[in-house]
N, C-alpha and C positions, 0 to 999 in steps of 0.2 A: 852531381847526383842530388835528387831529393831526400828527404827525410824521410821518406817512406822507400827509397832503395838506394840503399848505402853502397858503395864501390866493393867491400867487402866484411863479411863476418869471419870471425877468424876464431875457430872453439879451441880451449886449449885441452887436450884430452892425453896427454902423455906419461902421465904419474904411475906410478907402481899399484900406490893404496895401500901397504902395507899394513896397514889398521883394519883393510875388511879380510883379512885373515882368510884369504878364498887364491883357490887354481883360478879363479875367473877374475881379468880383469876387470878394476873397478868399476868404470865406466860404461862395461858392459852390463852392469847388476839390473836386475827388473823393477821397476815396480808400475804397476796401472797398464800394463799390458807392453811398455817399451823397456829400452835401456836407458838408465842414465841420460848417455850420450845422445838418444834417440829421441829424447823431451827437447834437449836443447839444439838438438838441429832442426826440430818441426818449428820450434818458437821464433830461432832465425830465419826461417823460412817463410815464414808470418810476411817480413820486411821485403823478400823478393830482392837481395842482395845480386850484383852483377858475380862474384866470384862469392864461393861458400868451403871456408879451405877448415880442416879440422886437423892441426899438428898431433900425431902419432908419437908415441916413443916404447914404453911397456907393452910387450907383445902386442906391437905392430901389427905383424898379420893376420891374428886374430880379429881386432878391431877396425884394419883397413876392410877387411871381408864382410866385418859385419856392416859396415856403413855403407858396403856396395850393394849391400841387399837391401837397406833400409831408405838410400835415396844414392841414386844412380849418378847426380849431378857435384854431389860433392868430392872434393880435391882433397887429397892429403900430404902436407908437410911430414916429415921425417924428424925427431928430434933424437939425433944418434944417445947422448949423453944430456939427461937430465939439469943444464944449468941455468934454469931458474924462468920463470914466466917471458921476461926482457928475450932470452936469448930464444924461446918456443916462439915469440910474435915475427922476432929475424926470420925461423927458417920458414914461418907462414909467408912473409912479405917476399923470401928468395924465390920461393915454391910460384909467385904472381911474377917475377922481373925482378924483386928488388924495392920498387915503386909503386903506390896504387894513389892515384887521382883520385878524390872523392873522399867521404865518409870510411873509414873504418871501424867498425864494432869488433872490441874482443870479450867474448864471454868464457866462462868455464865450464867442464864440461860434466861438470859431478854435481849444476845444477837444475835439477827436472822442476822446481816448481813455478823457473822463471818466465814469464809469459810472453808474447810476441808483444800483447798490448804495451806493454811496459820499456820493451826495447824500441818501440814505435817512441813513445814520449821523448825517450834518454834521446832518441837521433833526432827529434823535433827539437828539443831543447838546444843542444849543439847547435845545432844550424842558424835558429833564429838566436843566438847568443852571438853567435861567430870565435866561437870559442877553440883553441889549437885540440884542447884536450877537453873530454865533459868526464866526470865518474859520477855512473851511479853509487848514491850511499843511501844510506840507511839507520836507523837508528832502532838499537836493539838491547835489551835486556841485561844481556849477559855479553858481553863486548872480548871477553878471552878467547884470544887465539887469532883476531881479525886483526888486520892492520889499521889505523887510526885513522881520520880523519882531522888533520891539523891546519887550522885557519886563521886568519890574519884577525885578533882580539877588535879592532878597529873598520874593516871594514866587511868582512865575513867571507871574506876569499878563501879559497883551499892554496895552503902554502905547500903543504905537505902531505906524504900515507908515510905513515912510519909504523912496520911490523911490530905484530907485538915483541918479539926477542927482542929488540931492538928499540923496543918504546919505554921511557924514564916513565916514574911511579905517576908523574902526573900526567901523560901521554894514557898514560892505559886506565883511565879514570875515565877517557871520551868515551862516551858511548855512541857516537857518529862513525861509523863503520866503512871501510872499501868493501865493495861488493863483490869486486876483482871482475866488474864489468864496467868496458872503455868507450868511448867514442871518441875518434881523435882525426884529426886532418890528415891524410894519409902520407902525403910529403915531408911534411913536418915529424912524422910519427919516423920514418924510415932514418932521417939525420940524426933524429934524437939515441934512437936507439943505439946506433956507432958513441956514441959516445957514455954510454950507461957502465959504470962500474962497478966493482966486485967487492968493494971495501966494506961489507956487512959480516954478519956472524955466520952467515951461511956457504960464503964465496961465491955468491952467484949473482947473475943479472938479474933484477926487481923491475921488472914492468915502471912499477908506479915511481921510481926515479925519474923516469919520463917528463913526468910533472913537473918537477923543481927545475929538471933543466929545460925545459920550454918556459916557465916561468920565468926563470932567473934569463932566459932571449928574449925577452920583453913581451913576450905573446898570452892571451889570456886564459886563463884554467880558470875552468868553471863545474860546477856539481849538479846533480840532478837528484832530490831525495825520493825515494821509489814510499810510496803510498804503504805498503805492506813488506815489513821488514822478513818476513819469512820468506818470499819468493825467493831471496837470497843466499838461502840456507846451503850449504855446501854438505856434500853426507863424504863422512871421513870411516864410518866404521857403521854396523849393523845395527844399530841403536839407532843412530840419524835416520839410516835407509829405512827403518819401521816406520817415524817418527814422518819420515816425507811422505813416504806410502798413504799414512791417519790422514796428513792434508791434503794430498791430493786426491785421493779418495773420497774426503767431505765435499768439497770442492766442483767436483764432479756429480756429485749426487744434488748438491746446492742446485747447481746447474739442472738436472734435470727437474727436479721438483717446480722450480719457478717458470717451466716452460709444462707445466703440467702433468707430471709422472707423482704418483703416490708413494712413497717408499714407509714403510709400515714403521721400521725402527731401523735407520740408516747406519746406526753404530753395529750393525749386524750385519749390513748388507757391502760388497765390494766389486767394483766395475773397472773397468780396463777405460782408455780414455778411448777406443776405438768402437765402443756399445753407444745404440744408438736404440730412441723408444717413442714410439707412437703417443698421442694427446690421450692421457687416463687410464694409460698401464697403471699395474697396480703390482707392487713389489712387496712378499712377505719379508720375515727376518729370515736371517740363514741363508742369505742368497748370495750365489757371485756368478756374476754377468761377465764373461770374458771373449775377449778377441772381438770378430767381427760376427757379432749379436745385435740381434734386434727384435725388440720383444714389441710390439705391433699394439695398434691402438684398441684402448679398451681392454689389452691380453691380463694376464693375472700370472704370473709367476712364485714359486715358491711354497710355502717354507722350505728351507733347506733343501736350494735344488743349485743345480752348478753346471750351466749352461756356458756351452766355449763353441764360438762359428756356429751358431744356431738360431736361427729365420722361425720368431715366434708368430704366428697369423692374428690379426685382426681379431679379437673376443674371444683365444683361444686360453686352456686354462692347462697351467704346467705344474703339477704339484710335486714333491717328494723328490726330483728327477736328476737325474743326471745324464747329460745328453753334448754330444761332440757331432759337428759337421751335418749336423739335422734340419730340416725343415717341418715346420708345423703348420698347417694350413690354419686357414681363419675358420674359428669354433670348434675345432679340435681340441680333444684332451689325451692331457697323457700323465698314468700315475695314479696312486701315490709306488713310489719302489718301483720306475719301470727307468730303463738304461736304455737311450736312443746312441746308437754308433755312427760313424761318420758313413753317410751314403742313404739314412733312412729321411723319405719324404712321405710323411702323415700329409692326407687329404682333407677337403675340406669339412668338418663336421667328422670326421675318423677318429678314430679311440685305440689310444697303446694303452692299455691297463693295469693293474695291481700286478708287481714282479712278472714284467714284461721286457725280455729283451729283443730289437732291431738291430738288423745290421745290414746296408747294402738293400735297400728292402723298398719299395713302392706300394702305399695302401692307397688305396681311391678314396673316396668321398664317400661318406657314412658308412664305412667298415669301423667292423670292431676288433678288436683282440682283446677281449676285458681280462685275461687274466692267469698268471703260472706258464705262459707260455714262451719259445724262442722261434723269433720269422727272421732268417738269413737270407740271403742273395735270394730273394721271392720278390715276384710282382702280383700286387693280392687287386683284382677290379672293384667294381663298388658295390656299395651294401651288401657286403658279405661279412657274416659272422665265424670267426675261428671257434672251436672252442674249448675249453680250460685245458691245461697241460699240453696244449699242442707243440711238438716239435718240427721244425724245417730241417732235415737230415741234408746238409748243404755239401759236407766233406767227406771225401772217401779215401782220405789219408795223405793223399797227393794234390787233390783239384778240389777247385770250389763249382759247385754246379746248381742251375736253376730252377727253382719251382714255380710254376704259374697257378694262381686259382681267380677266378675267373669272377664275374658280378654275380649280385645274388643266390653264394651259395651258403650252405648250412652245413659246418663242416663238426664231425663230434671232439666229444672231450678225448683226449688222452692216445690224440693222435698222431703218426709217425708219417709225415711227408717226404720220401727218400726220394731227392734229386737226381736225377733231371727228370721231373714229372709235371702235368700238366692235367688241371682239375677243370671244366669246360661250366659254360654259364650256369647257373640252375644247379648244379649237381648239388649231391647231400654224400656225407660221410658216415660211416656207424660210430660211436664211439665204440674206441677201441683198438681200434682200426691201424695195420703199418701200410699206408699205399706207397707201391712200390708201380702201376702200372697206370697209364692215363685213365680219367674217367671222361666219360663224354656226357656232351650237358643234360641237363636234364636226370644224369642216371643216379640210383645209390650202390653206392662202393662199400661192401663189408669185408671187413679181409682179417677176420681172427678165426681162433680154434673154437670148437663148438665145444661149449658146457658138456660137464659131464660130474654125478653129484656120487660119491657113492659114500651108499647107506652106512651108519654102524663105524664108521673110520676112526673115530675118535677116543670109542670107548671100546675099542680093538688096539687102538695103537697110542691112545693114553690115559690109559685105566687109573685110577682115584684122583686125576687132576679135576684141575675145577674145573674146566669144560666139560669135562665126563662128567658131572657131578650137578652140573648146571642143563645140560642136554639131557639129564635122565629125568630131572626135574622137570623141564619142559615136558616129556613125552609122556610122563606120568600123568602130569596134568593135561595135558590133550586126550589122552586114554581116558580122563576120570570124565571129562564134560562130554564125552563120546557116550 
């Protein structure tokens, strides 16, 4: 196998987490629009591995499930009883035969910031070394909690990882860290592991024993220092899980800006890794771009708007908004305070306006809804204008039903569109108005009670208030200029 497709990656995803203090296992936790687990399968899959196995153990089928949904091609290992990294790699390798020819990469699976580019080096490095075993390490800050990286004073060899519980005062002074990701010749990896024992503090099988006894067979172990010690980061508890979130987050945002996207103040702003943006989008603060988003070139987004599966168009402008499963044509606006629901497709040059909600809803190209209104399961044509307080009367307790208004109409303020109704090209509405029957094109639709004033009501029926008192004044003075 080549260095860019290793025989197999092997994620270790079996641990409880106990620390993240959650009904959800760990590795299931989100941040940037995946799980955990679901960073470090996409970054493996970067390398295009022949076998891609993730060992299972903490609710299992929670996490087999979720991995079936998130990539259909990965294997899961079983690891009945938690005993220790070494024995998780066994039942990855029994889960293949036993055996795997070629490159083996084991990564962990609690970590999202590691990158494909990086596990590309760690298997280029192996290969051109010829080395049994390669670890990535890292050298880091604050080195508590990480197993050691211990090498030979004379010629710079990795002798040893020795855990922290397990590391003398002067062992846990290195700050050369295991990253708890392998690369190892995969024959080699399988005999070593039969021979891994339990003689630590914990009783368990340690992965990186591996090393001393492929070593101590005459075979060569060798390291690979990863460039950026945080890729490495392991999230043990809801602090870390913030803490990944802040960099990948930045990271992402880096990423877009240097391909051209404006992001106004990026420490405000948060994107899922699955958002995607046109040459000179333009991002206020307050914004988070989620799922499968794409805010279009030239678009303008924000402030404080929160867009999830929403198709922004080409120059169109998104202010105030909040919008799920929407599409916005190119030079459309929507907002500020207008809520797009999953099913609504603004047209192009179209306008959802001030405290405007969609839902289910088709507008053409140069309609408007500027404002206080609600358009449900409606198909509106083009250049038609709604207008102010308009409601789409869609439900009738039991069913949803549809309303058509058609291009070019002129529809009034403070209107009542009871479904299933059908408004024809041309036509005009009265304000006021509850249409309950079709109108046909061309015609006007008035459908209220007819005014009716009567005299004297006020100061019959609320004698020395201030209306009374205010209406007499008036009529006094109409009488006086009379």
């Amino acid at each position: 196998m080549s260095a860019t497709r290793p025989a197999a990656v092997v994620v270790l995803a079996a641990g409880e987490g106990t620390r993240m203090k959650s009904a959800t296992p760990k590795v299931l936790h989100e941040i940037c629009g995946r799980s955990l687990v679901g960073h470090v399968v996409a970054a493996s899959r970067e390398l295009d591995p022949t076998h891609l196995v993730v060992v299972v153990g903490h609710a299992r089928e929670q996490v087999t499930a979720h991995l079936a949904g998130i990539d259909a091609g990965v294997r899961t290992a079983v690891q009945y009883e938690q005993n220790g990294t070494g024995h998780a790699v066994r039942m990855a390798l029994e889960e293949l035969g036993g055996t795997v020819d070629g490159t083996v990469i084991v990564v962990c699976g609690d970590t999202p910031l590691l990158t494909g580019e990086t596990l590309r080096a760690l298997a280029a490095t192996h290969e051109a070394d010829g080395n049994a075993v390669t670890v990535l390490t890292a050298e880091v800050p604050d080195s508590t909690g990480y197993g050691r990286i211990v090498r030979d004073p004379a010629t710079g060899a990795v002798t040893a990882i020795v855990e922290h519980k397990d590391a003398t005062d002067a062992q846990r002074a290195i700050r050369e860290i295991n990253s708890g990701v392998f690369a190892f010749d995969g024959a080699l990896l399988a005999d070593a592991l039969g021979k891994v024992r339990t003689d630590n503090s914990q009783g368990e099988e340690y992965l990186t024993d591996v090393l001393g006894i492929l070593r101590e067979a005459g075979h060569r172990v060798g390291a690979a220092v990863g460039s950026d010690h945080r890729q490495i980061l392991g999230i043990n508890n809801r602090v870390q899980l913030a803490e990944a979130r802040a960099l990948l987050n930045a990271r992402l945002l880096e990423r877009a800006m240097l391909a051209g996207v404006t992001v106004v103040d990026p420490g405000s702003v948060f994107v899922d890794v699955t958002v995607t943006f046109g040459q000179d989008a333009l991002v206020h603060p307050g914004t988070q771009l989620l799922g499968d988003t794409h805010v279009g070139e030239g678009a303008e987004v924000g402030p404080n708007t929160r867009l999830k599966d929403t198709r922004v168009g080409a120059g169109a402008r998104v202010d105030n908004t909040v919008a799920d499963g929407a599409v916005v044509g190119d030079q459309a606006t929507v907002g500020p305070f207008a809520y797009l629901r999953p099913g609504t497709n603004l047209g192009v040059k179209a306008k959802a306006g001030t405290y405007v909600e969609m839902k289910n809803a088709t507008i053409g190209e140069g309609t408007k809804v500027p404002h206080l209104s609600y358009v449900g399961d409606a198909t509106i044509g083009e250049y038609t204008n709604i207008g102010a307080a308009s409601v789409f009367v869609n439900y009738d307790g039991e069913h949803k039903h549809h309303t058509t208004v058609g291009s070019h109409c002129k529809t009034g303020s403070d209107n009542m569109f009871v479904a299933p109704v059908t408004i024809g090209d041309g036509a005009y509405t009265a304000a006021g108005s509850v249409i309950t029957k079709d109108v046909p094109a061309g015609a006007l639709a008035v459908a209220r009670g007819q005014q009716r004033n009567i005299e004297g009501w006020v100061a019959r029926k609320r004698p020395g208030s201030a209306a009374a008192t205010a209406a007499q004044s008036s009529t006094e003075k109409d009488s006086g200029q009379h």
